[in-house]
C-alpha positions as CSV (number, residue, x, y, z in Angstrom):
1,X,106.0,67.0,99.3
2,X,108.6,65.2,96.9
3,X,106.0,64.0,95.0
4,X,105.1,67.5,94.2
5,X,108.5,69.2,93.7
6,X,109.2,66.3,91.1
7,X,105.6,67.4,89.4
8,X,106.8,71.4,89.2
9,X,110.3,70.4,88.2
10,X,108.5,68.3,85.3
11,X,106.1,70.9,84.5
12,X,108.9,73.0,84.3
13,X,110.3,71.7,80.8
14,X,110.2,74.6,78.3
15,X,107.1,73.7,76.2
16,X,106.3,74.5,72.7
17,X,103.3,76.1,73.0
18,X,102.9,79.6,74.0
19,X,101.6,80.6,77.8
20,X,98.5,82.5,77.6
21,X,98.6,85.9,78.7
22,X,97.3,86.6,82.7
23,X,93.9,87.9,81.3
24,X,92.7,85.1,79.1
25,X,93.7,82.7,82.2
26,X,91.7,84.9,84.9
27,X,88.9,87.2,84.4
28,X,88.7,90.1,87.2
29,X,87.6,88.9,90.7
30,X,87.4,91.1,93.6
31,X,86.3,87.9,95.9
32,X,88.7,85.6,97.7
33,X,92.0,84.1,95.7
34,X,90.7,80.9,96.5
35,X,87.6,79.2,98.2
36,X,87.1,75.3,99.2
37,X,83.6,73.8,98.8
38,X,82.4,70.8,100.2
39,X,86.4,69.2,99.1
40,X,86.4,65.5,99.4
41,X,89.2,62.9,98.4
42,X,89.8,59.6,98.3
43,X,92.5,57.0,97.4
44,X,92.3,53.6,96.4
45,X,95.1,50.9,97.5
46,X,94.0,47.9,96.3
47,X,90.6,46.8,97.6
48,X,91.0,49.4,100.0
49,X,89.4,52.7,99.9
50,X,91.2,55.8,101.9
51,X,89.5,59.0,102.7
52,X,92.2,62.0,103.3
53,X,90.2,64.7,102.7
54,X,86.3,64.4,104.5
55,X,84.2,67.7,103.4
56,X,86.7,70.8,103.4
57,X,84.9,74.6,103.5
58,X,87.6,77.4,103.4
59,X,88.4,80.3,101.6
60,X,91.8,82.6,101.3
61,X,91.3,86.5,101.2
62,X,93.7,88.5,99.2
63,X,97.0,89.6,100.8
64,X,96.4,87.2,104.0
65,X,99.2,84.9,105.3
66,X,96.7,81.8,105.6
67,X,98.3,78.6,108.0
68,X,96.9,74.9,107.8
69,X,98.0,73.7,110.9
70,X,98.0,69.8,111.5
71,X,99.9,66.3,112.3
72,X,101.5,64.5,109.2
73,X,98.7,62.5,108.0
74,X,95.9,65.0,108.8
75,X,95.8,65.9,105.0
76,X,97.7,69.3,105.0
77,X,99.4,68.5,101.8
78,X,97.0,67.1,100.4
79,X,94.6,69.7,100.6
80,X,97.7,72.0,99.5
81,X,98.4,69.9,96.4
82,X,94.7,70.7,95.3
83,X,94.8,74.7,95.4
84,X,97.6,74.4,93.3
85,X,95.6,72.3,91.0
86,X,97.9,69.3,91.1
87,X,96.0,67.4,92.2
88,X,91.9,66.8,91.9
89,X,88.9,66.1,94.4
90,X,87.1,63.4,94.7
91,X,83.8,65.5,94.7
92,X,83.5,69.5,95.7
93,X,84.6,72.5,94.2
94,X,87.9,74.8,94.4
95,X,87.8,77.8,92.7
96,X,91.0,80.5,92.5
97,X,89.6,83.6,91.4
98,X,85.9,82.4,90.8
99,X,87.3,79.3,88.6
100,X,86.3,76.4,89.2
101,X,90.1,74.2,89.1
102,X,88.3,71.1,88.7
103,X,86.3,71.9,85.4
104,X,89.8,72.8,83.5
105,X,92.0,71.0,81.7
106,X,95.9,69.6,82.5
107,X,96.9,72.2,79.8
108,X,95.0,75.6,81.5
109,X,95.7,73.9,84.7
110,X,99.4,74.3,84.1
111,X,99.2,77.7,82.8
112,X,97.6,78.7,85.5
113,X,100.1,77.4,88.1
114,X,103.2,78.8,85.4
115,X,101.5,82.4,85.6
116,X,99.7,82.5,88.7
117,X,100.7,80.5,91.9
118,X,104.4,79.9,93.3
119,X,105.8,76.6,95.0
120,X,107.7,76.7,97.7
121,X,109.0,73.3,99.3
122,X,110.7,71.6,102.4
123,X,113.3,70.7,100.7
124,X,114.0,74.0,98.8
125,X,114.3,72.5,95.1
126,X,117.2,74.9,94.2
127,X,119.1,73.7,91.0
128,X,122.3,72.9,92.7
129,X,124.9,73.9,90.2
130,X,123.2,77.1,89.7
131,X,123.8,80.3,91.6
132,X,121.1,82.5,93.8
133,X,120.7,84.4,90.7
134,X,120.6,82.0,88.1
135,X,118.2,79.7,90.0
136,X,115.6,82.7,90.5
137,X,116.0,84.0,86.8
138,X,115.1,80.0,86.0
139,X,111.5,80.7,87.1
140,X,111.5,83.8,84.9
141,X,112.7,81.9,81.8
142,X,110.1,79.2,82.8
143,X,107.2,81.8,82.8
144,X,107.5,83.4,79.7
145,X,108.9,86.8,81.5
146,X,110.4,89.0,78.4
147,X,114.1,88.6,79.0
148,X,114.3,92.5,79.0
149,X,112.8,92.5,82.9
150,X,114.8,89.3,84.3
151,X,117.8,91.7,86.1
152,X,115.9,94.2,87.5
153,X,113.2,91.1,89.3
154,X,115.8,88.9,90.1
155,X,117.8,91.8,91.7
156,X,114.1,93.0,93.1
157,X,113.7,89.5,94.5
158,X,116.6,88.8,96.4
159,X,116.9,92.0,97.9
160,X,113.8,91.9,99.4
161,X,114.7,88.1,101.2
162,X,117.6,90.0,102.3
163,X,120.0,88.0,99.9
164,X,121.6,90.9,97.9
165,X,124.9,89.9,98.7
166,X,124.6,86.5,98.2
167,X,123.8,86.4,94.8
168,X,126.5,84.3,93.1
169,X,126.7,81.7,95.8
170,X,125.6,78.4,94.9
171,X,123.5,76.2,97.4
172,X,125.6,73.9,98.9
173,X,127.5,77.5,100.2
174,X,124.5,78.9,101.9
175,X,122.9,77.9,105.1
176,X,119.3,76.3,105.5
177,X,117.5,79.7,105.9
178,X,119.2,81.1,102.9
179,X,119.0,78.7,100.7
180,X,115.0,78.9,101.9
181,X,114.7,82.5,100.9
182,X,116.2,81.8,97.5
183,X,113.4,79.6,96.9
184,X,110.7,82.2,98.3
185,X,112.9,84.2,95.9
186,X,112.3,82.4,92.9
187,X,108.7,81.4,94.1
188,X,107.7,85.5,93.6
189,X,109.7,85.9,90.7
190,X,107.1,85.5,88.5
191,X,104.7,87.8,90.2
192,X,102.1,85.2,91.4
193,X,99.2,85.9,92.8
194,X,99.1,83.2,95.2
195,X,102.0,81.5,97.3
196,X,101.3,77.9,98.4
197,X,104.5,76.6,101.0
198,X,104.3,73.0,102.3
199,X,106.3,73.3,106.1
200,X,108.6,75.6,104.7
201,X,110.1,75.9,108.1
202,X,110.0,72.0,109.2
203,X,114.4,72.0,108.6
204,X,114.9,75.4,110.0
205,X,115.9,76.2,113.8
206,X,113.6,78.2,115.1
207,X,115.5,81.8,114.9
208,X,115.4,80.8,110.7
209,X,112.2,79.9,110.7
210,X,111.1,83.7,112.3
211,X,113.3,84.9,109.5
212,X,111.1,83.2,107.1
213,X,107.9,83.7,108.3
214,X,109.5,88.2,108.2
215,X,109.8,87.9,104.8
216,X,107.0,86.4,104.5
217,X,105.0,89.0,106.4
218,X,106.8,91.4,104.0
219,X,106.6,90.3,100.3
220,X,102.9,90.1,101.2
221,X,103.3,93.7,102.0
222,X,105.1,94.9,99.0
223,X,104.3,91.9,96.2
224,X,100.6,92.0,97.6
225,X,100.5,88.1,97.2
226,X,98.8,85.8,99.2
227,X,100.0,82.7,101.1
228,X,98.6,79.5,102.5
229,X,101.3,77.1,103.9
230,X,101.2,74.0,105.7
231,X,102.8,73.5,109.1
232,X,103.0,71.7,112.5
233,X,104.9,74.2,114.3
234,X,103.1,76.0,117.1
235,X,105.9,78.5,117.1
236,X,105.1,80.4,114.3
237,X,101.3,80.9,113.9
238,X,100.8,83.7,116.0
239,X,102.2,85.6,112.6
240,X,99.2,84.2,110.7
241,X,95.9,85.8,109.8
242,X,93.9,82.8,109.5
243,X,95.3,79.2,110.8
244,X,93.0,76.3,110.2
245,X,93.6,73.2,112.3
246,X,93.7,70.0,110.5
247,X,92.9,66.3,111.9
248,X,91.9,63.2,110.4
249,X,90.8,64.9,107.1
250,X,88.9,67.8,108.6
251,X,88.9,70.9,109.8
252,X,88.9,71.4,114.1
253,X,86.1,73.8,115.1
């Protein structure tokens, strides 16, 4: 998902325009956080016409740890790429929150993943020069957060991935599991209502990835966020509360 990490991390350039608030972005909604209609998409290479995605139904409750479970090449991450709005269908609807993604603009779009949704990625896209701290105070800065609140979340944050005494370590000085949690970390910071995490366990052994898939289990608990990831490990769905198998663009029944 480099593709996509290089989208956030442009998206992430302060903007001069000010962030709506939550409430003008999302009207109350007591249905699912998201829900997949009828989700076609297709690419064109040349004269060539390629169908990833071939008539996707789904929908995400709140609060449920959500798995798409499939080969490279099913269309995993492409499907993830489009309830995070970065990307579009070809024809069908998603809606997060009762919107419909597809009938808004780059600009609400954008809010809306700012405010609403946290990225979390294989390769961890942690600002290397920064500390634990400073990388998960980043995504406050980056969501408008009044500067007042950053301490208390980013302390909030990394205490619950367990990283309290890590703070001030950079990167490059923490294993692959913590430098993982810093980026779950600094996915929440912002208070999301919706995690999307593309194999966030694929470079982890497997005692790691249980680590990350606990406090998983847990910010879901105490953040009340929701999750939908991507994976191909067998390993770890059993800690799911919905896995939807993924080949060749569709959905196994």
């Amino acid at each position: 998902m480099e593709e996509s990490a290089t989208a956030i991390a442009i998206e992430e350039t302060p903007q001069k325009t000010k962030v709506k608030p939550r409430k003008e972005l999302l009207p109350p909604y007591d249905g699912p956080v998201l829900e997949v209609r009828n989700v076609h998409r297709s690419f064109q290479t040349g004269s060539r016409i390629i169908h990833v995605l071939k008539g996707i139904d789904m929908e995400v409750k709140p609060q449920q740890l959500v798995m798409l479970k499939g080969r490279s090449g099913s269309g995993k991450t492409t499907l993830l790429n489009m309830l995070g709005g970065l990307d579009q269908p070809s024809s069908g609807e998603i809606l997060f929150s009762g919107q419909p993604l597809q009938d808004w603009g780059d600009q609400r779009r954008t809010a809306l993943r700012r405010r609403e949704i946290g990225f979390i990625f294989q390769a961890y896209a942690l600002m290397p020069l920064l500390s634990a701290w400073e990388n998960v105070e980043l995504s406050l800065r980056m969501a408008d957060v009044p500067r007042s609140e950053w301490k208390d979340r980013v302390d909030h944050c990394l205490d619950l991935v367990g990283l309290s005494k890590r703070v001030k370590h950079r990167p490059f000085e923490m294993s692959g599991g913590e430098q993982q949690r810093v980026a779950i970390a600094k996915a929440i910071a912002h208070r999301p209502r919706l995690l999307l995490a593309d194999e966030p366990t694929a470079e982890l052994d497997s005692k790691m990835g249980a680590q990350v898939m606990a406090v998983f289990r847990n910010i879901i608990e105490v953040e009340q966020v929701t999750i939908c990831m991507t994976t191909h490990d067998p390993t770890i769905l059993e800690v799911a509360d919905h896995v939807y198998e993924m080949a060749d663009g569709r959905f196994l029944t």
